[in-house]
N, C-alpha and C positions, 0 to 999 in steps of 0.2 A: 504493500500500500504506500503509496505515494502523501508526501506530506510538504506544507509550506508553512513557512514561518509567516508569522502574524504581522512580522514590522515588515514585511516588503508587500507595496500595492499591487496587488494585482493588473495585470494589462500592461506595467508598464512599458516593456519593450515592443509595445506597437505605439506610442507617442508620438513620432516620428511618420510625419503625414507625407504620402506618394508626392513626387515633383510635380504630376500632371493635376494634382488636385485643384479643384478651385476655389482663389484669394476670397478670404472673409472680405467684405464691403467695408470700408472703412468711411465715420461720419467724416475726419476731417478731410475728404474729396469735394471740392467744388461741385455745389447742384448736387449732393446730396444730404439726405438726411435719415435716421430713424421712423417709420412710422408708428403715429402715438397710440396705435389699437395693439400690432404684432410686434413690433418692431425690425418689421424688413422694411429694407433701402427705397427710398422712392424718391424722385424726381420733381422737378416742376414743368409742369405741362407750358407756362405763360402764362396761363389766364389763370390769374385767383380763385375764381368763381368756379371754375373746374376742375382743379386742385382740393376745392371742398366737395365736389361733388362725388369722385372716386371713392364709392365706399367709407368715405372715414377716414381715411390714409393722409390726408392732407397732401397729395400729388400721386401720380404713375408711378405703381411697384417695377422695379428693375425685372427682367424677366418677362413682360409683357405688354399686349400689343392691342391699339384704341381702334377700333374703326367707327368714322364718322361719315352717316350716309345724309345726303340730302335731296326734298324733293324741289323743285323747280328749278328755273335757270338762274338762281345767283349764284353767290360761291360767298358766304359765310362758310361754310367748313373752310373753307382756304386761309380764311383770318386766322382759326383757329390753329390750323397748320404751321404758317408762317410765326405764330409766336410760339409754334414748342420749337421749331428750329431757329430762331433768334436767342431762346434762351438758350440752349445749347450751345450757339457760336458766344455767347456773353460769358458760357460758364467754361468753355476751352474743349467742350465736349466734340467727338467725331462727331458731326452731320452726314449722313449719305445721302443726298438728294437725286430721287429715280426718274429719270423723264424728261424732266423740263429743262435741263439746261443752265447757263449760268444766269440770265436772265431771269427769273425766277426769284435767285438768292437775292441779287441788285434789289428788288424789291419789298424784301424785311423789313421789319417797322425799327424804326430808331429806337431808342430809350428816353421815356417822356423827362425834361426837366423841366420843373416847375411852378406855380404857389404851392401845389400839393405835395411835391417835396421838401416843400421849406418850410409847411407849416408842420410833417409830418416830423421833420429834424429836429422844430420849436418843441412841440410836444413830446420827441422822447426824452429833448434834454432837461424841460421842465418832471417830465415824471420821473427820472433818474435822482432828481434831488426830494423830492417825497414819497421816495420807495418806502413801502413796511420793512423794517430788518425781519423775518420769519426764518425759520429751518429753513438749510438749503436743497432739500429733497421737494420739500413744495413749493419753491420761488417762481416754475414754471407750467404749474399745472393748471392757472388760469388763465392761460393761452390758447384758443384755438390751434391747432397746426406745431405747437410748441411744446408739447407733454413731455418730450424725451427726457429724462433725468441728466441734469447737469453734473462734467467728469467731474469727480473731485480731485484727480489725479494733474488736472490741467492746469499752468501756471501760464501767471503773465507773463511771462520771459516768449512763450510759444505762442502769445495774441498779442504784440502791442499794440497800443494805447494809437499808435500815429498812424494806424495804416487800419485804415477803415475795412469793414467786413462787409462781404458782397453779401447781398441779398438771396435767399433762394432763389423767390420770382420776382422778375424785375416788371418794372409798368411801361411798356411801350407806348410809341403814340404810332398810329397808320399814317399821318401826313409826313414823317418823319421816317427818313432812309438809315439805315445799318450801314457803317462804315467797317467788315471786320475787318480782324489784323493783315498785312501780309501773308505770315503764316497760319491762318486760320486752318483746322483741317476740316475742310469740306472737301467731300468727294462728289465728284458729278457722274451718279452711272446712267449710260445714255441706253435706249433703246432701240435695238436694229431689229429690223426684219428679220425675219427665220420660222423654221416651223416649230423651234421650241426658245421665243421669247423671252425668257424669263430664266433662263440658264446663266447666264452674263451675268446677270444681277444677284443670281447666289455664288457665283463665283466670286463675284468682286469682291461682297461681303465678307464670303469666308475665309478671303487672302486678306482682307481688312482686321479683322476678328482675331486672327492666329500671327497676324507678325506686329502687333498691335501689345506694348506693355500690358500684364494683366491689372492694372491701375487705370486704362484708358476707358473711358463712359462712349459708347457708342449711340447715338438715334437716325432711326431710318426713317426716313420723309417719303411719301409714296402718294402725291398730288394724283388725284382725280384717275382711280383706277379704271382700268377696260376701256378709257376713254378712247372712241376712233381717232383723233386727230393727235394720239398719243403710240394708241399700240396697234399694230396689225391684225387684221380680222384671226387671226391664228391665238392669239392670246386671249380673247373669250371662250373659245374650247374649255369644258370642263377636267380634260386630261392632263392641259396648262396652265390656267388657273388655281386650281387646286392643288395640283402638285407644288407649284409654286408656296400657296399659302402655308402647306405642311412643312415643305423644309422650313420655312420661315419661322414656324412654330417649335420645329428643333432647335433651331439656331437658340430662340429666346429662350428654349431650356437649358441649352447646354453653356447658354454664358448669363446664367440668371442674376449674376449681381456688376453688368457691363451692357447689357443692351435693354432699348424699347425701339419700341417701333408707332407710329402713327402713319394710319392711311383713311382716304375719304372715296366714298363711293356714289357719283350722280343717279340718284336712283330712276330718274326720268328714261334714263337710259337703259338701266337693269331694276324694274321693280322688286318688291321685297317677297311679290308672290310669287316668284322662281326658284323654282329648285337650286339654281344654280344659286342668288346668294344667299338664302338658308344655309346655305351649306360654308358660305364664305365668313357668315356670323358665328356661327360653328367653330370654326378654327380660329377666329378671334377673340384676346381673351376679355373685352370690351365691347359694345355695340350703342353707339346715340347716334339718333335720329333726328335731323332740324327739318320742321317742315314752315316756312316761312308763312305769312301773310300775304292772299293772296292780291288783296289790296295795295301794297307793298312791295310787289314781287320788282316793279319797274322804278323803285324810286330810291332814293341816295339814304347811306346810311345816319341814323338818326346824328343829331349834334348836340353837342354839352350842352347844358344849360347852364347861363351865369347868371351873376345877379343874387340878390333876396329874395325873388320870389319862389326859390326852390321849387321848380316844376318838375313835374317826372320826365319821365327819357320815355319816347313811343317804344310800344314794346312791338318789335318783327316779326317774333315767328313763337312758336312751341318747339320744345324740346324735347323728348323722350329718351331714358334712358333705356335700352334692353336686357341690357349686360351690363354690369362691373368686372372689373381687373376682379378675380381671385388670388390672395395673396395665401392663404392657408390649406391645408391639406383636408379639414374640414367643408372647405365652400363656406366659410361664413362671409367672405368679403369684407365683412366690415355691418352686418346683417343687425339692426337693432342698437345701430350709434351715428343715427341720421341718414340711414339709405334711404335714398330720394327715389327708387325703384318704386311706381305705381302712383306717383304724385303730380300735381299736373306744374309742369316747368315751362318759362319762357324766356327766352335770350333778347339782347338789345347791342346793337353794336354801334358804337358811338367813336368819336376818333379819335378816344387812348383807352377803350380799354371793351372788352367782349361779356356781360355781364348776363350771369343763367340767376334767376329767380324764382321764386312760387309765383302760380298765375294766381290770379282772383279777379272775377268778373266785376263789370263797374255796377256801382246799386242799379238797382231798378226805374225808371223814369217818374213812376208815381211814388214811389219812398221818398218822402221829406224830410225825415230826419236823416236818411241815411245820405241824401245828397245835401245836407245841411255840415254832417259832420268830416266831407271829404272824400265820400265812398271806401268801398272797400272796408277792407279790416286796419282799421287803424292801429295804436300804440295802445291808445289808453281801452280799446275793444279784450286784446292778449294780455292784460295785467293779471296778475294771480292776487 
């Protein structure tokens, strides 16, 4: 009979982790962070308001991939698009943009500066001087988006004081162009004719992927899929499409704390009662739906409003969510900590910032009181 002494740990000469394994995520990476439900690695999409909409997570879990379909001939998804790949070029992250060329990126929205940054500055450094001193376990857990428990291991010698911290997600503005660096690493994979389209574009990837530091954040940009004035009749086939979507789905498993991906699907072109993209929702690990105002369909996007009269911003379209990102081996998403799954959402796009909301219809025309106090559900309607 075989026996072990008590003072030596068991396991331990497997400690020592294989070369090809893959790198724990680390927070101090630019444009990433903990998420405050699981604590896996997520991202910023660009837009705030969709950052909170992802299950809970307070951005895009690493590992996985958004498809955003829309009906009619605008291109709000493109908005959306264009600021998860701004913030990536903002955060140093690889861009792989599929399609469109360099043209495309020239059109990123800049980074808004302006009152609302300097009032935004005013107020952190006025509340920096009437912080509570409390535990420093709870100093951040009445933050939306902010729950991660603060290292205690971290010293200010490794954050100075003089060199300001970048933002997760930055605030763009659309009338405003992205100047990036020289060296920025955006990759442009173009699309050629062939009978299997979409082969080039996993290759590119996966020579990207593999000769790529495992520290390097990857996002794949994939503007206005199956589009004809994009891809070859050969690429709506369901043997290249789908094939495509699968390896794609490999790729975000097997580099789950280094890539997402974002794509948008014109559904005018491919409705959502075909087989075929059932099938394309399927292999995505997210699914929203913008169906705009038809009212709206031909007219400019809404504009800030100034002034004291606080007026609202026209609302464009509806939103639906189908899917969330799954970040757990459970399926909970984020399930019962603000899923907006089954709620009725509307978006507004205005010219610095893409903003998803709860709808609520306007009062009724014979309500008095209700059009007395404002319509809608007011502040002082939701008081406890």
């Amino acid at each position: 009979m075989a026996f072990r002494k008590r003072n030596v740990a068991v396991g331990t000469t497997a400690s020592v982790l294989p070369a090809n394994s893959a790198p724990t995520p680390s927070s101090n990476q630019p444009g990433i962070r903990p998420s405050p439900l699981t604590s896996h690695s997520v991202t910023s999409t660009g837009t705030p308001s969709l950052d909170d909409l992802l299950g809970g997570h307070t951005g895009l879990a690493l590992g996985s991939s958004l498809l955003i379909e829309e009906s009619g001939t605008t291109d709000f998804a493109g908005a959306l698009l264009r600021f998860y790949a701004a913030e990536g070029v903002c955060h140093g992250h690889v861009v792989h943009v599929v399609g469109v060329g360099e043209g495309w990126v020239r059109e990123l929205p800049g980074v808004a500066e302006g009152r609302s940054s300097g009032r935004r500055a005013a107020s952190a450094a006025g509340g920096a001087e009437e912080k509570m001193k409390i535990a420093w376990r709870y100093e951040k857990l009445g933050q939306a988006g902010e729950r991660a428990l603060p290292d205690r291991g971290a010293t200010s010698a490794s954050t100075p004081a003089s060199q300001p911290q970048q933002p997760f997600c930055h605030t763009f503005d659309l009338s405003k162009r992205l100047t990036p660096p020289e060296n920025a690493p955006i990759n442009h994979i173009p699309i050629r004719p062939s009978p299997r389209p979409f082969d080039p574009i996993l290759q590119a990837l996966t020579h990207a992927l593999k000769s790529s530091p495992p520290s390097t954040i990857h996002r794949v940009v994939i503007p206005t899929l199956l589009s004809p004035a994009l891809y070859p009749p050969q690429a709506s086939r369901p043997e290249n499409v789908l094939q495509f979507l699968h390896a794609l789905r490999a790729l975000l498993h097997q580099y789950p704390t280094r890539l997402t991906a974002m794509l948008t699907l014109p559904l005018e072109l491919h409705p959502r009662t075909t087989a075929l993209v059932r099938w394309l929702e399927l292999l995505a690990s997210g699914v929203l739906e913008l169906t705009p105002f038809p009212h709206l369909l031909n007219s400019a996007p809404a504009t800030e409003t100034t002034g004291a009269s606080g007026a609202k911003e026209q609302l464009q379209g509806m939103l639906k969510a189908h899917k969330l990102p799954l970040a757990t081996e459970r399926s909970e998403g984020g399930a019962g900590a603000g899923n907006s799954i089954g709620e009725d959402l509307a978006f507004t796009v205005s010219r610095r910032k893409f903003v998803i909301e709860p709808f609520a219809l306007p009062p009724v025309e014979g309500d008095q009181d209700a059009q007395a106090e404002g319509g809608g559900l007011t502040g002082r309607a939701v008081e406890f």
